[in-house]
N, CA, C and O of each residue as an XYZ file, in Angstrom:
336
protein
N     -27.788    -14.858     -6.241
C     -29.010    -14.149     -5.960
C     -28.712    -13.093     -4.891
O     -27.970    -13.320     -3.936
N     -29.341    -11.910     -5.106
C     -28.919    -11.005     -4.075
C     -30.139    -10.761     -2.845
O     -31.332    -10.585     -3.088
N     -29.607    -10.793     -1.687
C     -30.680    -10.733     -0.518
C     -30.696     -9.235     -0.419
O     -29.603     -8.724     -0.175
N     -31.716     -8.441     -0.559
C     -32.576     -8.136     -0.018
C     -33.074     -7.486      1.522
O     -33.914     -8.205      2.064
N     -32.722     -6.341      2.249
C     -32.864     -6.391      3.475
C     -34.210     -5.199      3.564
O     -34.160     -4.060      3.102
N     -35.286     -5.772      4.227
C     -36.481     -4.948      4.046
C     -36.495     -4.300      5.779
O     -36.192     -4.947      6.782
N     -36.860     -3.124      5.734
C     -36.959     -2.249      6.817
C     -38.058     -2.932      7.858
O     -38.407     -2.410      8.917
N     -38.450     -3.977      7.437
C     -39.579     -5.152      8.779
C     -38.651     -5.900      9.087
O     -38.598     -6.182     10.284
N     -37.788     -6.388      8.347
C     -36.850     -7.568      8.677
C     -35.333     -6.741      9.323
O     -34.244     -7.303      9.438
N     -35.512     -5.871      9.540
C     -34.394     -4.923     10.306
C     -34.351     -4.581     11.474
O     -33.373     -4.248     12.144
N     -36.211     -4.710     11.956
C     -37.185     -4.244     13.199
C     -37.107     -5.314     13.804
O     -36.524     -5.281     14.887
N     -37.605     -6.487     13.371
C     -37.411     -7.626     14.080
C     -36.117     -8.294     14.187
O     -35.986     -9.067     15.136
N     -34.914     -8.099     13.202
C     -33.823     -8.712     13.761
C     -33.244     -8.155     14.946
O     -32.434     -8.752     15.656
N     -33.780     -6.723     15.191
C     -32.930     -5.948     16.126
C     -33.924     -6.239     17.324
O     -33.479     -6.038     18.454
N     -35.076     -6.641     17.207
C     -36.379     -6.882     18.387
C     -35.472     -8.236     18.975
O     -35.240     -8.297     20.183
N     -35.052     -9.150     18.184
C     -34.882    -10.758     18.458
C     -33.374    -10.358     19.001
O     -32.804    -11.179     19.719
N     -32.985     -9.627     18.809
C     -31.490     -9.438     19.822
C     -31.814     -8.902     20.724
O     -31.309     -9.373     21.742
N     -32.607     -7.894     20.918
C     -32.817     -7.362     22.228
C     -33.625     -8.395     23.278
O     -33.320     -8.522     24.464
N     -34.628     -9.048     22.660
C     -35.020     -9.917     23.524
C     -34.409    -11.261     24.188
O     -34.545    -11.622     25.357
N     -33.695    -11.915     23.142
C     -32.626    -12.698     23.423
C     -31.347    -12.830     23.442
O     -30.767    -13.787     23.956
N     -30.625    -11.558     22.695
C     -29.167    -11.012     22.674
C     -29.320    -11.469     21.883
O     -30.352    -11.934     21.400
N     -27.629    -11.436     21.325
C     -26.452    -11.096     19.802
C     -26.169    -12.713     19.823
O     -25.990    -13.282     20.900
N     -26.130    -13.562     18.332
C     -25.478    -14.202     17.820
C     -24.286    -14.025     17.647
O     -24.078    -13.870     16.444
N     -23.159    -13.953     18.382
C     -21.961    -13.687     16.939
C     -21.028    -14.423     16.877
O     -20.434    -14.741     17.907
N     -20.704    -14.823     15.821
C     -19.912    -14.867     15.082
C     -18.110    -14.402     14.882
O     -17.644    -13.286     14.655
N     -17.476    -15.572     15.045
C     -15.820    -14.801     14.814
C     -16.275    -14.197     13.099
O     -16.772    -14.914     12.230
N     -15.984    -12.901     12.970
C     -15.466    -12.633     11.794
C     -14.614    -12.268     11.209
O     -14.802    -11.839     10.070
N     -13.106    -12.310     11.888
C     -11.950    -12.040     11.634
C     -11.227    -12.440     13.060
O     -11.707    -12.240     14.176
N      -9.798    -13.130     12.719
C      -8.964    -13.599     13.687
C      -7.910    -12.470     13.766
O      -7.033    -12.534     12.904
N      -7.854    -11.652     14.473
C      -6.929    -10.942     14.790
C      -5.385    -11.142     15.218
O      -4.405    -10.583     14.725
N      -5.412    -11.735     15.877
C      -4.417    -12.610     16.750
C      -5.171    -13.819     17.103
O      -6.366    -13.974     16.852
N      -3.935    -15.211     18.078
C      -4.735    -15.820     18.432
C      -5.276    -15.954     19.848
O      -5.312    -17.028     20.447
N      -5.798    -14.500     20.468
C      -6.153    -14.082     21.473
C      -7.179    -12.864     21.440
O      -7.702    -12.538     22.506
N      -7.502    -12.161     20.247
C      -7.999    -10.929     20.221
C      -8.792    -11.437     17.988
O      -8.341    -11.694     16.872
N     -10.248    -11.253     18.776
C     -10.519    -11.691     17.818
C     -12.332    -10.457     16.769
O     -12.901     -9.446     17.181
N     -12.447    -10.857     16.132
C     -13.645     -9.396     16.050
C     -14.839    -10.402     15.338
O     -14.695    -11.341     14.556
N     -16.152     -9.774     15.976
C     -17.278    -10.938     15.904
C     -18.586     -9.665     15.357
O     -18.731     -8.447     15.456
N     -19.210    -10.628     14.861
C     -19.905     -9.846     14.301
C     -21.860    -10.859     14.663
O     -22.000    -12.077     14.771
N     -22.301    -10.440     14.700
C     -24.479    -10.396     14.825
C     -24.869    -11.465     13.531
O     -25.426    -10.738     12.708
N     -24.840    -12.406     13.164
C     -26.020    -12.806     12.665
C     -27.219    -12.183     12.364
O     -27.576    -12.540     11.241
N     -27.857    -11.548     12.781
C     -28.992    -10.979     12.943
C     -29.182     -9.930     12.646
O     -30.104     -9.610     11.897
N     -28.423     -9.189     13.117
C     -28.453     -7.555     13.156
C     -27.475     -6.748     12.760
O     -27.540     -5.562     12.437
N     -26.422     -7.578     12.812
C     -25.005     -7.458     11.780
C     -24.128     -6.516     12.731
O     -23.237     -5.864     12.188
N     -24.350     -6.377     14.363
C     -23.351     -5.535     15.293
C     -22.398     -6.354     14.927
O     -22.464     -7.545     14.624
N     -21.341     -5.504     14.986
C     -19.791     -5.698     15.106
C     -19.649     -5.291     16.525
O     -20.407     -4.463     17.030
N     -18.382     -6.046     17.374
C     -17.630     -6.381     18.255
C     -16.358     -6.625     17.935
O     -16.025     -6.837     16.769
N     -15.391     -6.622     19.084
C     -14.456     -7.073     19.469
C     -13.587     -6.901     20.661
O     -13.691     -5.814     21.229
N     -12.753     -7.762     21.146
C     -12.272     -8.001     22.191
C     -11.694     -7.057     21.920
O     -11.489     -6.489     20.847
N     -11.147     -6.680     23.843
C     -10.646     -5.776     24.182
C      -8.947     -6.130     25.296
O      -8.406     -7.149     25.724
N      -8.713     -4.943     25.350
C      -7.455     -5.513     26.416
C      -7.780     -6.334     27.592
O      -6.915     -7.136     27.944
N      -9.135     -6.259     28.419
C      -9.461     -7.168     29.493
C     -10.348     -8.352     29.001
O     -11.147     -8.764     29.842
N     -10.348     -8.966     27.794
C     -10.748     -9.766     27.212
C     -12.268     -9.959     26.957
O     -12.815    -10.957     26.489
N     -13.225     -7.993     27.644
C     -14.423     -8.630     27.062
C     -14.950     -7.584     25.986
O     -14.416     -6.505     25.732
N     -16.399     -8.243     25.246
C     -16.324     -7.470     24.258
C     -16.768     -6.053     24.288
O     -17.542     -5.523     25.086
N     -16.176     -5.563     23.334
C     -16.454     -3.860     23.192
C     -17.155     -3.723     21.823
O     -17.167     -4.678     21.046
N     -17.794     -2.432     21.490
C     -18.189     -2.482     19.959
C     -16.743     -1.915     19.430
O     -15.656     -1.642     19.940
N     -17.314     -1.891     18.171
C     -15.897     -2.365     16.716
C     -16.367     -0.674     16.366
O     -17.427     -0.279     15.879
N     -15.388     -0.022     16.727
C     -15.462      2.011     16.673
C     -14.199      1.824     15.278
O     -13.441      0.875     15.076
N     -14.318      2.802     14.681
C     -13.211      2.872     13.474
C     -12.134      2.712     14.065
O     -11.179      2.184     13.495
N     -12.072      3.195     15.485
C     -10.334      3.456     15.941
C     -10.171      2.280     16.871
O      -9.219      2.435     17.635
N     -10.798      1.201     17.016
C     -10.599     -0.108     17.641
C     -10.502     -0.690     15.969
O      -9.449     -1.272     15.710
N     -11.294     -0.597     15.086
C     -11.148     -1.525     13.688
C      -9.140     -1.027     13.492
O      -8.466     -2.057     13.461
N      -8.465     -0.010     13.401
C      -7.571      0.417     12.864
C      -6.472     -0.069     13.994
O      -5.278     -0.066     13.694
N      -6.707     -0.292     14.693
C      -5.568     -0.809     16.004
C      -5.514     -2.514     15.724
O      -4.451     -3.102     15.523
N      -6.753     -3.141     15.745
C      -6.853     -4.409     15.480
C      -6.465     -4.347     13.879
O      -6.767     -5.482     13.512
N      -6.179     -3.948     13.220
C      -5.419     -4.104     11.735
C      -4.172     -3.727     11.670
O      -3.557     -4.241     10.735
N      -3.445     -2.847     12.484
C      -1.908     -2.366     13.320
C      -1.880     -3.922     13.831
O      -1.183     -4.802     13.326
N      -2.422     -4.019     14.497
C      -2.454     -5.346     15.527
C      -1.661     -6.443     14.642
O      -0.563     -6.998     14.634
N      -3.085     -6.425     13.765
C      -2.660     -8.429     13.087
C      -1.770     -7.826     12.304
O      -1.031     -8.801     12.165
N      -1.188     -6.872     11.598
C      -0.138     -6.660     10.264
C       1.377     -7.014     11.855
O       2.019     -8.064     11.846
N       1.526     -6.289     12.589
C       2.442     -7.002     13.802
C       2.345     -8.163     13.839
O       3.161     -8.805     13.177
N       1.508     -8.753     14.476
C       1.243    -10.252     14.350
C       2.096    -11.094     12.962
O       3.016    -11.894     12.790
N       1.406    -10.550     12.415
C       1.780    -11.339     11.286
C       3.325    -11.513     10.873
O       3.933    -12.533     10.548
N       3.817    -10.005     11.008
C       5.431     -9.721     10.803
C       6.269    -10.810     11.823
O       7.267    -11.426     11.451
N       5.787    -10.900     12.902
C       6.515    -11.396     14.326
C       6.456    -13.209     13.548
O       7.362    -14.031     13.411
N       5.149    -13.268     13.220
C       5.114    -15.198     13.466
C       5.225    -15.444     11.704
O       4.815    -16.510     11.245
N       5.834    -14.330     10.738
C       6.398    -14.958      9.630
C       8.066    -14.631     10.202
O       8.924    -15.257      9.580
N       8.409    -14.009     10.962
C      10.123    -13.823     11.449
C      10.070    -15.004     11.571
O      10.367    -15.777     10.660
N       9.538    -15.492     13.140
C       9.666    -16.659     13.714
C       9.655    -17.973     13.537
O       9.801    -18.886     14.349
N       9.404    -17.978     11.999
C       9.166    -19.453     11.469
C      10.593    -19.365     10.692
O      11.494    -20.181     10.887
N      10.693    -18.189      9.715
C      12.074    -18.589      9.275
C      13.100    -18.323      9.992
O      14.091    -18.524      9.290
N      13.373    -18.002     10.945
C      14.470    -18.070     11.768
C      14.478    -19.350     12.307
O      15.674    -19.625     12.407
N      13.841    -20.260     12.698
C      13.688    -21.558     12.731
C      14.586    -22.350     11.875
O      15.674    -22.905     12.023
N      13.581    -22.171     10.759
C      14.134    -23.376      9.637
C      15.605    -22.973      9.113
O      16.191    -23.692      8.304
């Protein structure tokens, strides 16, 4: 079934964050230190930053954190088979 997002229910999700702040949500593990979160509610994107607090998720923070984890990833698939 497909939801539906009506321009009242857009007013008040963004009313219910402002009055009580952001839900969020990990929505992608970047590393396991640098991670990107996203609103329940209102659907802001975030993510950590170099001093560990959050920043919003700008195209050129999304493209560094995807540089990021493709590194990540290269380093801790080396590191396992050099192991075994």
């Amino acid at each position: 079934m497909k939801k539906t997002t009506t321009q009242h229910s857009k007013k008040f999700s963004s009313f219910f964050c402002h009055l009580f702040g952001h839900h969020y949500v990990v929505s992608k593990k970047v590393t396991e230190h640098i991670k990107e979160y996203k609103c329940i509610h209102c659907g802001k994107e975030v993510t950590t930053d170099v001093s560990g607090t959050l920043s919003v998720l700008t195209p050129q923070m999304q493209e560094i954190n995807n540089t990021l984890e493709d590194m990540y990833q290269k380093r801790k698939n080396r590191t396992v088979q050099s192991v075994a």
